[in-house]
C-alpha positions as CSV (number, residue, x, y, z in Angstrom):
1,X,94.5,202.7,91.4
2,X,97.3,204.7,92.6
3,X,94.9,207.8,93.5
4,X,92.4,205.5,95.5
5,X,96.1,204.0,97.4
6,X,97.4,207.6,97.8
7,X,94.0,208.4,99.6
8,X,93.8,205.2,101.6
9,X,96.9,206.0,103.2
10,X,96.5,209.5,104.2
11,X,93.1,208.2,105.7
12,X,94.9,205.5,107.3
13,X,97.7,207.4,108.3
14,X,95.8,210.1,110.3
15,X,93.8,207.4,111.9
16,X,96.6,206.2,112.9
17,X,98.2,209.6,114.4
18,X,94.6,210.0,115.8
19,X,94.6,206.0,117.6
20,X,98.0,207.4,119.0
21,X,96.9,210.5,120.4
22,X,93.9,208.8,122.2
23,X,96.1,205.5,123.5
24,X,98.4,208.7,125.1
25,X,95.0,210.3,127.0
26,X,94.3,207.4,127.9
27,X,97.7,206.7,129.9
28,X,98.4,209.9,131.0
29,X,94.2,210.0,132.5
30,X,95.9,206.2,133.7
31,X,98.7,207.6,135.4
32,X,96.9,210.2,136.8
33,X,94.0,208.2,138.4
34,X,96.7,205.4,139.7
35,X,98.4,208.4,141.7
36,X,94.7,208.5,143.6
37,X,95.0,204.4,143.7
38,X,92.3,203.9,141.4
39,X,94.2,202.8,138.2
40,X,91.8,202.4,134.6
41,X,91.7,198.5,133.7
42,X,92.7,197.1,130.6
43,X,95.1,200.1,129.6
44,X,98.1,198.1,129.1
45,X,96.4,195.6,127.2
46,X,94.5,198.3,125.2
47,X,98.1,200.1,124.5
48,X,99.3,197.2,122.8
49,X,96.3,196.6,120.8
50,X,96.9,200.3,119.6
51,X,100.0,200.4,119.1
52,X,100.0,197.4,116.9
53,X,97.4,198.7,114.7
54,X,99.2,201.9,114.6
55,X,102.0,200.3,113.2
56,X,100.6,198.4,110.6
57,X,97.9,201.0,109.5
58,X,101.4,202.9,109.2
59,X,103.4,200.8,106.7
60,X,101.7,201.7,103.8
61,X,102.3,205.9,104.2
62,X,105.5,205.0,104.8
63,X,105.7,202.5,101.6
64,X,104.6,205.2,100.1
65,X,107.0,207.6,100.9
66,X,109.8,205.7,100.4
67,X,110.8,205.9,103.8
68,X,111.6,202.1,104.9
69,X,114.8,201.6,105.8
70,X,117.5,201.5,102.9
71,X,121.2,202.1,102.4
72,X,121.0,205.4,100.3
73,X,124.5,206.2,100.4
74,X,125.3,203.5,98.6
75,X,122.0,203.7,95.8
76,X,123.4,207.4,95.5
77,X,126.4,206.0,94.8
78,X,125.6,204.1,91.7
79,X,125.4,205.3,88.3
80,X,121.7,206.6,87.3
81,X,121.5,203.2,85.0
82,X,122.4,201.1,87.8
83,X,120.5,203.0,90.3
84,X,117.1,202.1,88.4
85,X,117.6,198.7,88.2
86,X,119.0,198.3,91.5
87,X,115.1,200.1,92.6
88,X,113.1,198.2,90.5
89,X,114.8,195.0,92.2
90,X,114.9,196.0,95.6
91,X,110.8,196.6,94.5
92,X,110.2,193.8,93.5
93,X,111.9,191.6,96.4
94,X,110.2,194.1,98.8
95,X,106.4,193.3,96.8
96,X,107.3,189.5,97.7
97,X,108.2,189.9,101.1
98,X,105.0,191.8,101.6
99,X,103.2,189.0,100.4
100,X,104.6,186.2,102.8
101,X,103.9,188.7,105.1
102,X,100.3,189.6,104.5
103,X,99.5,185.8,104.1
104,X,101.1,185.1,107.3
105,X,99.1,188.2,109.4
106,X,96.2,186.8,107.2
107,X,96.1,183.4,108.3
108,X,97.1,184.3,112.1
109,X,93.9,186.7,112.0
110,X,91.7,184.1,110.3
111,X,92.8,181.4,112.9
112,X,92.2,183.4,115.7
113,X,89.2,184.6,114.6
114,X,88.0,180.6,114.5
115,X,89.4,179.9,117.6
116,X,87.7,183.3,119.4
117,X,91.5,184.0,120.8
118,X,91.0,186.5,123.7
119,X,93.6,188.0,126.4
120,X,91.5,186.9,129.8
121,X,91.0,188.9,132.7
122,X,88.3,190.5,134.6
123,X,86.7,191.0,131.2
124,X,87.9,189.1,128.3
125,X,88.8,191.1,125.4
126,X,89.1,189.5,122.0
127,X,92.2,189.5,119.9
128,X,91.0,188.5,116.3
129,X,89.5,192.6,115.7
130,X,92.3,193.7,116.1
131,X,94.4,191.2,113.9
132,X,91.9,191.9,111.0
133,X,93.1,195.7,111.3
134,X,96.3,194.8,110.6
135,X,95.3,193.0,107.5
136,X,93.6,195.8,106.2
137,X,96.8,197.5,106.7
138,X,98.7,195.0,105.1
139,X,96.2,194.4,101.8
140,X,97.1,198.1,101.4
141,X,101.0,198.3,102.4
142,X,100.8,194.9,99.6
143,X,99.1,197.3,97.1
144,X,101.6,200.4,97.3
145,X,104.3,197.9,96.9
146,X,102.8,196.8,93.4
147,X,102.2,200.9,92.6
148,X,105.7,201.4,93.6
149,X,106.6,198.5,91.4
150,X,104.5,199.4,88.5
151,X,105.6,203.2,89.1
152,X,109.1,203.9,90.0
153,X,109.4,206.3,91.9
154,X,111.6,209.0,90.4
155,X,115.1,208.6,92.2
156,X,116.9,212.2,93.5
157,X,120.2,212.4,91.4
158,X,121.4,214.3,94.4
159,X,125.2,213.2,94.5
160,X,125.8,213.2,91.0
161,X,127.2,216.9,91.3
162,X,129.0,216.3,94.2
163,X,133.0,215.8,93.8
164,X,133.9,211.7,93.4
165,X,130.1,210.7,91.8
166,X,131.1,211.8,88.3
């Protein structure tokens, strides 16, 4: 399982670099047409439908990587001991949250998909698509949080040289 995650989010990570890259052609060929008055329509919409499926097809490369926030001075602080238990904690409160979470996005997508939610304009453009993208994200972000649980990552005993961490 941890091979198939690792694979699902370099896939999802570059489609997400790749979603980013076109949402900035599209604005800058946006900007450029509005300089000749004739502006594209829906591109703000469409930049915020992007951008919010970039962020969630994002948090599971980043799960991944161990890149979330976190106060690292103070992990590096602790004793090795200490330092693994204080992970597999921080793991397993961080595999909970991700659950409330997913259920949440879940039942938001699932709702709007029954009620056919939609932003209105000269053409309506529907909102539930792009809600289920994010749940794809977060099924995935929710299963590198149990591979990170189930396999700790191995924790940089970088400060235990340094003078004061003895």
């Amino acid at each position: 399982m941890r091979q198939w995650i690792h694979h699902a989010n370099q896939f999802l990570s570059g489609l997400a670099g790749w979603l980013m890259f076109a949402m900035m052609m599209l604005l800058i060929a946006d900007v450029i047409m509005r300089t000749f008055g004739k502006p594209l329509l829906l591109m703000a919409e469409l930049s915020v439908f992007v951008m919010m499926i970039v962020i969630y097809l994002g948090f599971p490369r980043c799960e991944e990587q161990h890149e979330h926030v976190r106060f690292e001075f103070l992990v590096n602080a602790l004793e090795p001991g200490v330092r693994r238990k204080t992970s597999a904690a921080a793991n397993l409160v961080a595999v909970a949250v991700i659950a409330l979470l997913l259920y949440a996005v879940a039942k938001d997508a699932w709702s709007s998909y029954l009620v056919g939610s939609a932003i209105e304009g000269m053409t309506d453009i529907p909102i539930w698509p792009t809600k289920f993208i994010m749940v794809v994200g977060m099924v995935i972000f929710f299963l590198q949080g149990i591979v990170n649980l189930c396999v700790p990552a191995e924790t940089p005993e970088v400060l235990d040289d340094a003078p004061g961490f003895e």
